[in-house]
C-alpha positions in Angstrom: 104.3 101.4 105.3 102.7 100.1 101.7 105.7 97.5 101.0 103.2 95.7 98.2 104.7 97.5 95.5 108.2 97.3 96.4 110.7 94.6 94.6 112.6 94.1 97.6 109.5 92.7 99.9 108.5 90.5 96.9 108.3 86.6 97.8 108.7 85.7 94.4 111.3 87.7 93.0 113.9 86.8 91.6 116.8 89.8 91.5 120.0 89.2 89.4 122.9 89.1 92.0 123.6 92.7 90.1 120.5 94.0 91.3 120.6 92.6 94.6 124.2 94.8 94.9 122.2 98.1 93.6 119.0 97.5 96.2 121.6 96.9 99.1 124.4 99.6 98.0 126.8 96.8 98.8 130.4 96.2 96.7 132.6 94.2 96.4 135.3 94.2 99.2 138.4 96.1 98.9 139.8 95.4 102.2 139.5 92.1 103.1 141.0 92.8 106.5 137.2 93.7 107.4 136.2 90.9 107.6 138.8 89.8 110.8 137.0 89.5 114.3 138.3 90.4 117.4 135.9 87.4 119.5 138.8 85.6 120.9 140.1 86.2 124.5 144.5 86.2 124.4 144.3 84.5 127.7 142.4 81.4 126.4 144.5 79.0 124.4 142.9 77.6 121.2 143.6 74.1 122.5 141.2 74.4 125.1 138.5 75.2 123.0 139.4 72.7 120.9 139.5 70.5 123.3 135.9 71.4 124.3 134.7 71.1 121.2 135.6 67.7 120.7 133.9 67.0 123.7 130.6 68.2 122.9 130.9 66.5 119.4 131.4 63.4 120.9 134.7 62.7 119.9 136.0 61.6 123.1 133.4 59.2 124.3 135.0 55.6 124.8 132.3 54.0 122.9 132.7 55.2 119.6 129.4 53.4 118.6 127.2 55.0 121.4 
């Protein structure tokens, strides 16, 4: 597949954000409901992971300066 010739594949182009919407046949949404996820378990409470987090952040060492 020859790709030298097409805009798209081009390193230095540099496509108005209107022409970027035309080469992907993307919109704007209508539904912003799309863009919900479905990743997290009902059995899990967010505090846990919360929790977690914290704790690989660091957040609950007892030397704050370490």
């Amino acid at each position: 597949m020859d790709r030298s010739n097409d805009p798209r594949y081009n390193f230095y182009a540099s496509p108005s954000v209107d022409e970027l919407v035309a080469q992907q046949g993307k919109g704007p949404l209508t539904d912003p409901t799309v863009l919900l996820g479905d990743f997290w378990p009902e059995e899990e409470p967010v505090e846990e992971f919360l929790a977690a987090l914290h704790e690989w952040r660091g957040h609950n060492r007892a030397d704050r300066a370490a």
